[in-house]
VEXDREN-2710 file (C-alpha; in Angstrom, 1 decimal):
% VEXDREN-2710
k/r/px/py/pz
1/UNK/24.1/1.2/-9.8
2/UNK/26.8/-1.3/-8.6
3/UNK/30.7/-0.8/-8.0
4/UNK/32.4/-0.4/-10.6
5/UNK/34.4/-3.2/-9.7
6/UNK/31.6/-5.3/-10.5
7/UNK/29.7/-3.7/-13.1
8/UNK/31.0/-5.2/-16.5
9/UNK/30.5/-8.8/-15.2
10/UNK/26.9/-8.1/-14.4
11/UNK/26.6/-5.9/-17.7
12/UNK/27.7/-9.3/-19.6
13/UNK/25.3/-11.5/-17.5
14/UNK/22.5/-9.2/-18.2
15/UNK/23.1/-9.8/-21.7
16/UNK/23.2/-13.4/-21.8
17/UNK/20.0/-13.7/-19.4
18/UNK/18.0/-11.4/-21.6
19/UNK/19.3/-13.3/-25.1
20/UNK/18.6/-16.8/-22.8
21/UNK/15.0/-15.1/-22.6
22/UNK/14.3/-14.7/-26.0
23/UNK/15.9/-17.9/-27.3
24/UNK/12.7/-19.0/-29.0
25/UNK/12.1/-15.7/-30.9
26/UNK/16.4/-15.4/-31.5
27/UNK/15.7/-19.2/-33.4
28/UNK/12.6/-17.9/-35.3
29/UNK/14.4/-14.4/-36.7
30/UNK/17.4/-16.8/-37.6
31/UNK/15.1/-18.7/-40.0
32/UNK/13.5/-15.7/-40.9
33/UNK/17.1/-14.1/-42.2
34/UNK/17.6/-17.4/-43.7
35/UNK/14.9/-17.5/-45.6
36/UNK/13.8/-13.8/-46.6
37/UNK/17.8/-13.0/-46.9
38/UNK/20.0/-9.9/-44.9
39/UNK/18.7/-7.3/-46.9
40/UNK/15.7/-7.7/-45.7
41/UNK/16.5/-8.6/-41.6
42/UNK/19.5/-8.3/-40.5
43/UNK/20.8/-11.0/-38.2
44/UNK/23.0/-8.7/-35.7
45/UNK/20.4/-5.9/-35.3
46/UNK/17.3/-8.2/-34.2
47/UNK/14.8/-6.1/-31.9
48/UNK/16.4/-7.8/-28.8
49/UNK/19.7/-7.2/-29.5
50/UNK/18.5/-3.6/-29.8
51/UNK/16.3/-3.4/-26.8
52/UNK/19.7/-5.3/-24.4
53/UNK/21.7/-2.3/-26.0
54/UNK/19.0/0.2/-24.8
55/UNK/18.9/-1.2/-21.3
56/UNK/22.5/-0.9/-20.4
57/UNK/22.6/2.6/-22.3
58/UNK/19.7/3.9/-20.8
59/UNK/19.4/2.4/-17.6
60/UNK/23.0/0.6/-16.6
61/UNK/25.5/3.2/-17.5
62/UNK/23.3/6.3/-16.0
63/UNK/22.6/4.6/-13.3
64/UNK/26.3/3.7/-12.5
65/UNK/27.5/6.7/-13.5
66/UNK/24.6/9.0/-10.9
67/UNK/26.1/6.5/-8.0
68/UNK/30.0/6.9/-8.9
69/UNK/29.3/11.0/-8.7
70/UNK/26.9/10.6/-5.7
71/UNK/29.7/8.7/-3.6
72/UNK/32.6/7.8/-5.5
73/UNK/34.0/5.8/-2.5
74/UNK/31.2/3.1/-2.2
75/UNK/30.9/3.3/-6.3
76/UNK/34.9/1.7/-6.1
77/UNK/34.4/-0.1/-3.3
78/UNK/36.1/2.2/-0.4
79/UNK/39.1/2.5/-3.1
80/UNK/38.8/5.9/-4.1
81/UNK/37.9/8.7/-1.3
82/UNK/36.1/11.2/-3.6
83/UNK/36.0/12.2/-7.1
84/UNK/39.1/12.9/-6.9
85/UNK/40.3/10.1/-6.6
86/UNK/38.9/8.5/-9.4
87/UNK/40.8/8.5/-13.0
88/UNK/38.3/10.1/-15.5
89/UNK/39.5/7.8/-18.2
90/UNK/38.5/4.3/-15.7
91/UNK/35.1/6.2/-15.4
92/UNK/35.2/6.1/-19.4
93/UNK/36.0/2.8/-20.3
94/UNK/33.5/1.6/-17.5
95/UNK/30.6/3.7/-19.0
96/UNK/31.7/2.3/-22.3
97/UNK/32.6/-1.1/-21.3
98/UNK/28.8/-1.8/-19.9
99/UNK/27.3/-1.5/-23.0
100/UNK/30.5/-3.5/-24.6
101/UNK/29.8/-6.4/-22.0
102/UNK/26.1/-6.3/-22.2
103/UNK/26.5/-6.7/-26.3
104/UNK/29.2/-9.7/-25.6
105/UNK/27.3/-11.5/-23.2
106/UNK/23.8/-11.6/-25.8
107/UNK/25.9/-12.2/-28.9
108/UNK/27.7/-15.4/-27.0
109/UNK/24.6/-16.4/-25.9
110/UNK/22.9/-16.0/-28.7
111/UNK/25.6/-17.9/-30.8
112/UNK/25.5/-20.9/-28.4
113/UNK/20.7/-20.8/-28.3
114/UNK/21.3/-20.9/-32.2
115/UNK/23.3/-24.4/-32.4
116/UNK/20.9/-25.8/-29.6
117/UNK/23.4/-25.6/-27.1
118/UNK/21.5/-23.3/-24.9
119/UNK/22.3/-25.2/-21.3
120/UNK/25.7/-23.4/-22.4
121/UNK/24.2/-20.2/-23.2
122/UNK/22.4/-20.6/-19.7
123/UNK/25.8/-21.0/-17.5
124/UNK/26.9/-17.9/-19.5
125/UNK/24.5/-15.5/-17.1
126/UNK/25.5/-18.1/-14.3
127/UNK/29.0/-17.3/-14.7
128/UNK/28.7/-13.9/-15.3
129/UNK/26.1/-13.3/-11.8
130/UNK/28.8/-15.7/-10.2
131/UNK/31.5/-13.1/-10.7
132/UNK/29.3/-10.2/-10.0
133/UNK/28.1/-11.9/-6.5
134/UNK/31.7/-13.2/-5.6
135/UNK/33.3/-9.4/-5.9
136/UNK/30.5/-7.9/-3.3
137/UNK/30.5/-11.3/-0.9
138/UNK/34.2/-11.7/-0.8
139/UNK/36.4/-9.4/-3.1
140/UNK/39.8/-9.2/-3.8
141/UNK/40.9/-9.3/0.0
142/UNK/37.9/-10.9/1.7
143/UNK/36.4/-7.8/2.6
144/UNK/33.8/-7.6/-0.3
145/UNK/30.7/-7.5/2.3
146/UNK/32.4/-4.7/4.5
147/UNK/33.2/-2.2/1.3
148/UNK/29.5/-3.5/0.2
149/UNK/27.9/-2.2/3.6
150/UNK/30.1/0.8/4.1
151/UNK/29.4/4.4/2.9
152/UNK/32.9/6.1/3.6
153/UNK/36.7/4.7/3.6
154/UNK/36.7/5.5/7.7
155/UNK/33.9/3.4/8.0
156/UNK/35.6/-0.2/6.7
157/UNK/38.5/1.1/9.0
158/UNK/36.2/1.3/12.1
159/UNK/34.5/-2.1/11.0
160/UNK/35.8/-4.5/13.3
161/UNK/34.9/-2.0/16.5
162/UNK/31.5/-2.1/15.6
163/UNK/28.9/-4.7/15.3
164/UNK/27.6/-6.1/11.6
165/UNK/24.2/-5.3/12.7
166/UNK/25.4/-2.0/13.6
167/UNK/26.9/-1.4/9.8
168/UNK/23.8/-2.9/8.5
169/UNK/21.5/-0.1/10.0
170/UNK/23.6/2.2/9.2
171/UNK/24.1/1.6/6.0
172/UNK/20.1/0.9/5.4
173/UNK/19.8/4.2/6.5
174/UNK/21.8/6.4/4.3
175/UNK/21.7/8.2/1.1
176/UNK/23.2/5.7/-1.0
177/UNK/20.6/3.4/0.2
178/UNK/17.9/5.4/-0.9
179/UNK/19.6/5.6/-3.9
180/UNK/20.0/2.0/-4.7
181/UNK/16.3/1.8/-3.9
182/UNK/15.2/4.2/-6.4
183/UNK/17.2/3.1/-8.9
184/UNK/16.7/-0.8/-8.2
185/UNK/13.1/-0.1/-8.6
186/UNK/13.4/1.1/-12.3
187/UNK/16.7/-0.7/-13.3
188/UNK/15.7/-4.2/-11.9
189/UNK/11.8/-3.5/-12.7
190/UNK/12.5/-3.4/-15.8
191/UNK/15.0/-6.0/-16.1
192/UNK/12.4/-8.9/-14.7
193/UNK/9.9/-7.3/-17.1
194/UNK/12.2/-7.5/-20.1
195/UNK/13.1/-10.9/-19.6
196/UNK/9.6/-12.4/-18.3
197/UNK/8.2/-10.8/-21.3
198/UNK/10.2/-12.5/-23.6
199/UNK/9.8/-15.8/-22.0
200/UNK/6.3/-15.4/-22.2
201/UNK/6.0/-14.2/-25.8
202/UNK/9.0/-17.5/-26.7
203/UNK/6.2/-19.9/-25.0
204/UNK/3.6/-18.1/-27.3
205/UNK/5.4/-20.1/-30.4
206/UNK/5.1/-23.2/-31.8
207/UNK/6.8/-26.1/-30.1
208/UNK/6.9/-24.6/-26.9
209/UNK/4.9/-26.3/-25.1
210/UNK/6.9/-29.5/-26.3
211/UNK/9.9/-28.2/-24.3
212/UNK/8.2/-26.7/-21.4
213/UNK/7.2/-29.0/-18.6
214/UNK/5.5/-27.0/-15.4
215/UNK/3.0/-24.3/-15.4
216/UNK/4.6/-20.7/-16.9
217/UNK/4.6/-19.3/-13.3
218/UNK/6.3/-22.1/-12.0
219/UNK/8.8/-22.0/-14.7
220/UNK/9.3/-18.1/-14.1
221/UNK/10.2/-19.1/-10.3
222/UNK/12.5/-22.0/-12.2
223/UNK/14.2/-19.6/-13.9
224/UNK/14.8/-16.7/-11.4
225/UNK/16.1/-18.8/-9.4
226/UNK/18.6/-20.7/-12.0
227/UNK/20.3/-17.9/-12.6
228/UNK/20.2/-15.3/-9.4
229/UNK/20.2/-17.8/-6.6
230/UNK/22.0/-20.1/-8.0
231/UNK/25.3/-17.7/-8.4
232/UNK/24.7/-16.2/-5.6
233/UNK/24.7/-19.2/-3.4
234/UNK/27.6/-20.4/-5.7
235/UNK/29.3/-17.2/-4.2
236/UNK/29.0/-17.5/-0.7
237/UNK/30.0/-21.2/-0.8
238/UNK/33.5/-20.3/-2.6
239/UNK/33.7/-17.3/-0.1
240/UNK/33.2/-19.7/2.7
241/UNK/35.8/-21.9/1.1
242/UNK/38.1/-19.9/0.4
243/UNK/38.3/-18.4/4.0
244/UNK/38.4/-22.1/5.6
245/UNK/40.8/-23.6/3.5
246/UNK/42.8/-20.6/1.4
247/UNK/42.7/-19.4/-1.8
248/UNK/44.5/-22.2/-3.9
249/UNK/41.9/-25.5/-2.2
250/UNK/39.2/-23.5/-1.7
251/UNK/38.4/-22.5/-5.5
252/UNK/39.6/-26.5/-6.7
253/UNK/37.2/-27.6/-3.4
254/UNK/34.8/-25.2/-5.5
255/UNK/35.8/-25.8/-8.6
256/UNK/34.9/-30.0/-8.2
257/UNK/31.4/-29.0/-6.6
258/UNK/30.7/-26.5/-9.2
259/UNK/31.2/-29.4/-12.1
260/UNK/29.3/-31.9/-10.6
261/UNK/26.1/-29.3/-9.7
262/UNK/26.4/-27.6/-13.3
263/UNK/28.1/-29.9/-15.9
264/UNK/27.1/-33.3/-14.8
265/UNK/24.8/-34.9/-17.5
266/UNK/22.1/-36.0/-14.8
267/UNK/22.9/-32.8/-12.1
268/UNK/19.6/-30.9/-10.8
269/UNK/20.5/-27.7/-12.6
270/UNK/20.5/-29.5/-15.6
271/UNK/16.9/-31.1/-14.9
272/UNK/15.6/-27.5/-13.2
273/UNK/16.9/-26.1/-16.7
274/UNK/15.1/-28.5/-18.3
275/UNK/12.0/-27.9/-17.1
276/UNK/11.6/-23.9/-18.1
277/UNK/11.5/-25.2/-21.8
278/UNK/14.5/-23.6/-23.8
279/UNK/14.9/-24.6/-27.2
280/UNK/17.5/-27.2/-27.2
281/UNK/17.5/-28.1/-31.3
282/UNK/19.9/-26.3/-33.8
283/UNK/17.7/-22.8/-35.4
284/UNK/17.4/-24.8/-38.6
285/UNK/15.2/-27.9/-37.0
286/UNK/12.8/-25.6/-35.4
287/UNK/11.9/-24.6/-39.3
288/UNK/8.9/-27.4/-39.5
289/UNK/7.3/-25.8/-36.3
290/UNK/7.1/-22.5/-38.3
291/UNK/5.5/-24.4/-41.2
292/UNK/2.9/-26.2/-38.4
293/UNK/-0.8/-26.0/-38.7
294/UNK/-0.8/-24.4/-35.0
295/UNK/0.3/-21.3/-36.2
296/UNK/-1.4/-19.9/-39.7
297/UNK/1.2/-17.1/-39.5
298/UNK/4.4/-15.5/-38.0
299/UNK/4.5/-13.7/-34.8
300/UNK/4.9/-9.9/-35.9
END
């Protein structure tokens, strides 16, 4: 549904939002394994492992795949004219590579929510949303935007004798906007409801409300915003770096600002993070809250 360009880091983001999502229930079916043994529920094939594989399967690759045949020049990014163009082996190792990235991105998440280290587990969909916003804002030669907004290879040539506005309309208007639309709807749509689901059903568990410190709706907004906005905004800040100062200052101007917003013990992300309510203890401490008198059994 995105270039290619960009589709394996927001396949791996996907996957670490979605395993960030159900951190409560991935600490819960640890314990479980632990204590009923493998044979019985196997700690790699957990239901949300299974439904992440489904949703880039399903919904990413297809998706991807539909736009790439529907106009193979804004699918690379004005690098390839037509079909042509396009290697059929790069169209294979993308459509295999989502699913690939997607599994990555939950199974390094889900290592780091199982040790309690899930701020870490958090920055892993940062990073990954980063990446994906930094190659439509800016690119690999500062044009990111113009490939982004453009529907033919002639079209980034005529950019600069034309007005952004102009390329915005007309892109708004085309098929592949449609496109995007009608496949945003279901991709997307069922993206937020995947992972506001599993938040919701994670608060449904004992000790959540210990970790949780605003209202679920404002925690929702919390969370969207941690780790959409946030890269995105991460994004156009290195762009704008980047073009004021050159490559090798801008990212180490970036770089500096980056640490001190994300991996500064008392930054805001940290204390926005904080405040959505995501299990911070190893799996194995959360065992006493299965045991509690709040709950008289398991979650099925």
């Amino acid at each position: 549904m995105i270039p290619i360009q960009a589709a394996l880091f927001w396949a791996y983001a996907t996957g670490a939002t979605l395993a960030v999502s159900a951190a409560r229930q991935l600490q819960w079916w640890q314990r479980s394994v632990h204590e009923e043994g493998v044979r019985t529920r196997s700690r790699a094939a957990n239901p949300y492992l299974t439904l992440t594989v489904l949703f880039a399967a399903v919904l990413q690759v297809p998706t991807g795949l539909f736009m790439l045949w529907q106009n193979p020049s804004w699918a690379t990014m004005q690098v390839a004219h037509d079909a042509h163009g396009v290697w059929a082996g790069f169209v294979f190792l993308d459509a295999g590579g989502t699913v690939v990235a997607a599994v990555l991105g939950f199974l390094v998440a889900q290592a780091l929510v199982l040790v309690g280290a899930g701020y870490w587990a958090y920055l892993q969909s940062v990073g990954g949303h980063f990446l994906l916003c930094a190659v439509l804002v800016h690119g690999w030669d500062g044009t990111g935007y113009r490939r982004l907004l453009t529907t033919a290879p002639r079209e980034l040539r005529a950019w600069p004798r034309d007005s952004v506005v102009n390329h915005v309309l007309h892109f708004v208007t085309s098929g592949t906007f449609l496109a995007l639309l009608v496949l945003g709807a279901a991709v997307i749509g069922t993206l937020l409801v995947m992972e506001i689901g599993w938040l919701m059903e994670g608060w449904e568990l004992p000790g959540a409300d210990e970790d949780r410190k605003v209202p679920r709706i404002v925690a929702v907004a919390v969370a969207a915003a941690g780790v959409y906005g946030l890269p995105c905004v991460g994004a156009l800040a290195a762009s704008a770096l980047v073009r004021l100062t050159g490559w090798p200052l801008g990212l180490a101007l970036f770089a500096v600002l980056a640490g001190a917003a994300l991996l500064a013990r008392r930054s805001p992300v940290r204390f926005l993070y904080g405040l959505v309510g995501v299990p911070h203890r190893h799996w194995r401490a959360g065992a006493e809250f299965d045991r509690g008198p709040a709950t008289a059994a398991r979650p099925e």
